[in-house]
C-alpha positions as CSV (number, residue, x, y, z in Angstrom):
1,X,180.1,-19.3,161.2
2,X,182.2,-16.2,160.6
3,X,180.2,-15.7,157.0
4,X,176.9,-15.6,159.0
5,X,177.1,-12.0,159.6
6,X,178.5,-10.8,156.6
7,X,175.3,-12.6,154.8
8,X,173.2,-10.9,157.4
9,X,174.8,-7.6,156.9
10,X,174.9,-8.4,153.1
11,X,170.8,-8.8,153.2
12,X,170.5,-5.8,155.5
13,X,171.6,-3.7,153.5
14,X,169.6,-4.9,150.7
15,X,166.6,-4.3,152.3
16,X,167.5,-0.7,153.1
17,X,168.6,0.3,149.7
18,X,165.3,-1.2,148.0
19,X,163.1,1.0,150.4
20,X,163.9,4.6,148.3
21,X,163.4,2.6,145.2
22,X,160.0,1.7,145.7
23,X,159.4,4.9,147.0
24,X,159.9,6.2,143.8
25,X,156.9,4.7,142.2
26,X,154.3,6.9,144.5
27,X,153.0,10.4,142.8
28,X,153.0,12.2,146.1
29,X,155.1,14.4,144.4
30,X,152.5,15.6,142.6
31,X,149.4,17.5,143.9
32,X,146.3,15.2,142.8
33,X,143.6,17.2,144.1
34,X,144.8,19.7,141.6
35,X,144.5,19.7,137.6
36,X,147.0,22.2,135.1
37,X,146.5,22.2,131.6
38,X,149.2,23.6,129.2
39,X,149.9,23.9,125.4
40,X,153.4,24.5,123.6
41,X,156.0,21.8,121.9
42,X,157.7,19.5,122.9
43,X,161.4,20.4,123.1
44,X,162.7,16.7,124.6
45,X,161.0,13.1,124.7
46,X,162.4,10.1,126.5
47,X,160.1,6.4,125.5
48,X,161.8,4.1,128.2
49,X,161.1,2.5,131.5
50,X,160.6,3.6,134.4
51,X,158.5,6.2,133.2
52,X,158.1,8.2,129.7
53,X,159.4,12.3,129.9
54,X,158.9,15.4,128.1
55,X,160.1,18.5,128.2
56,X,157.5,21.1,127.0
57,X,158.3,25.1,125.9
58,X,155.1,26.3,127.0
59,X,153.2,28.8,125.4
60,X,152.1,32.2,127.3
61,X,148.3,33.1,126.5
62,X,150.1,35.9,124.0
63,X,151.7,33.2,122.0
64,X,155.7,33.9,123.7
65,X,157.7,31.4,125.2
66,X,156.8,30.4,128.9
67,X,158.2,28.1,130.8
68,X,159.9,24.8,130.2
69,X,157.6,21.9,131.8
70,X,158.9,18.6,132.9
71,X,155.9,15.9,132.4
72,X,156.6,12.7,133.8
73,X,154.2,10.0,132.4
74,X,153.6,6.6,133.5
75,X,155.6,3.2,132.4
76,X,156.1,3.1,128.5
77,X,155.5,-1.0,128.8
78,X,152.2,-0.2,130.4
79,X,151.5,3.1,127.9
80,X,152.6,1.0,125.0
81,X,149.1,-1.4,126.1
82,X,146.8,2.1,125.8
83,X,148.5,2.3,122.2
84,X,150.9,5.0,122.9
85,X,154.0,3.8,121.2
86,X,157.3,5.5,120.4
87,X,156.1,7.1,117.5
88,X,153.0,8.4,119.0
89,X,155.3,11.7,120.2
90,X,157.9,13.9,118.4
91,X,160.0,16.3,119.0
92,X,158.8,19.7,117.9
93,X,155.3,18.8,117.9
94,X,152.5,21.3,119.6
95,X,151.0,19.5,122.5
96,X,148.3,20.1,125.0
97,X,148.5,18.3,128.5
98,X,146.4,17.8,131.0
99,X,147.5,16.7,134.6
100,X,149.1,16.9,138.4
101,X,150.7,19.7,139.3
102,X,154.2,18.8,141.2
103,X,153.8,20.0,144.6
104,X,157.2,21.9,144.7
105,X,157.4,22.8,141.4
106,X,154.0,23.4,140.0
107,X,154.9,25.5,137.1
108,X,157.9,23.3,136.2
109,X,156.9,19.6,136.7
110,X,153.5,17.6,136.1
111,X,152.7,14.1,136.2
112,X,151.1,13.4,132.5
113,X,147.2,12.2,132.6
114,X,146.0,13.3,129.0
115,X,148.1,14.6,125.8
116,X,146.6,15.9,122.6
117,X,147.9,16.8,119.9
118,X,147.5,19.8,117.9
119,X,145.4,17.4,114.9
120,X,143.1,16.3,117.8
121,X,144.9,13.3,118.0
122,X,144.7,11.8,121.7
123,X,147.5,10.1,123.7
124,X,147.6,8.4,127.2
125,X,150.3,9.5,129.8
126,X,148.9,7.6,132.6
127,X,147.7,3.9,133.5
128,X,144.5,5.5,135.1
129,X,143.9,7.4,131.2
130,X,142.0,6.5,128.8
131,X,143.3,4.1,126.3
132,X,143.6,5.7,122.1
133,X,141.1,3.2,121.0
134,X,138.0,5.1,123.3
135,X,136.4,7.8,120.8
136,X,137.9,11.4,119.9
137,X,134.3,12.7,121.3
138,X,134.4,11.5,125.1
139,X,137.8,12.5,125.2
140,X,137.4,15.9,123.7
141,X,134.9,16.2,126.0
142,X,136.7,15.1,129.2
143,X,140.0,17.4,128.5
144,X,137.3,20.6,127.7
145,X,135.5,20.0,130.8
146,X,138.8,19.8,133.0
């Protein structure tokens, strides 16, 4: 009888430390009714669950540095099904992204939708993207009319 609460108070607990943890999996940190689009290289990528990052050096219109831009995309097991793989990003690469701006930080973080690459090569950074194997033209012509 005396382990009773201690197992209560054990599964307690759990329950309150799961809470933040699903939390974590909304994007209202990020301002959907909004869309940002920047260009410059990627300075750091991280391929891994929860959720793929990049670090981007943007690019002012004049061509200097700008800003560093955190871009958090969605799950690299659920990326890896819209054929964006490991490989599909380096470091040092010019990028163009497409996405949410964070709602505290809108000139420092995004949430990924669209990434393409400076051969025209499209990537997925979100489940609700479209997947590599849709053609170059539709996309093109999605990202140009954002």
């Amino acid at each position: 009888m005396k382990r009773i609460p201690k197992i209560a108070l054990a599964c307690m607990m759990s329950s309150a430390l799961a809470v933040p943890v699903l939390a974590h999996h909304s994007a209202a940190a990020f301002d959907s009714q909004k869309t940002v689009q920047v260009k410059g290289t990627v300075k750091v990528y991280s391929f891994k669950n929860p959720h793929v990052y990049m670090t981007v050096q943007v690019r002012n219109a004049d061509g200097s540095p700008g800003n560093l831009m955190e871009v958090e995309a969605g799950a690299a097991s659920v990326l890896n099904g819209l054929g964006f793989t490991k490989e599909s990003v380096k470091v040092g690469e010019e990028v163009t992204i497409t996405g949410n701006p964070g709602r505290n930080a809108p000139d420092k973080l995004m949430l990924g939708r669209d990434l393409v690459k400076a051969d025209g090569t499209y990537i997925p950074l979100n489940i609700s993207s479209r997947s590599v194997y849709t053609s170059k033209d539709a996309v093109a012509t999605s990202i140009e009319g954002t």
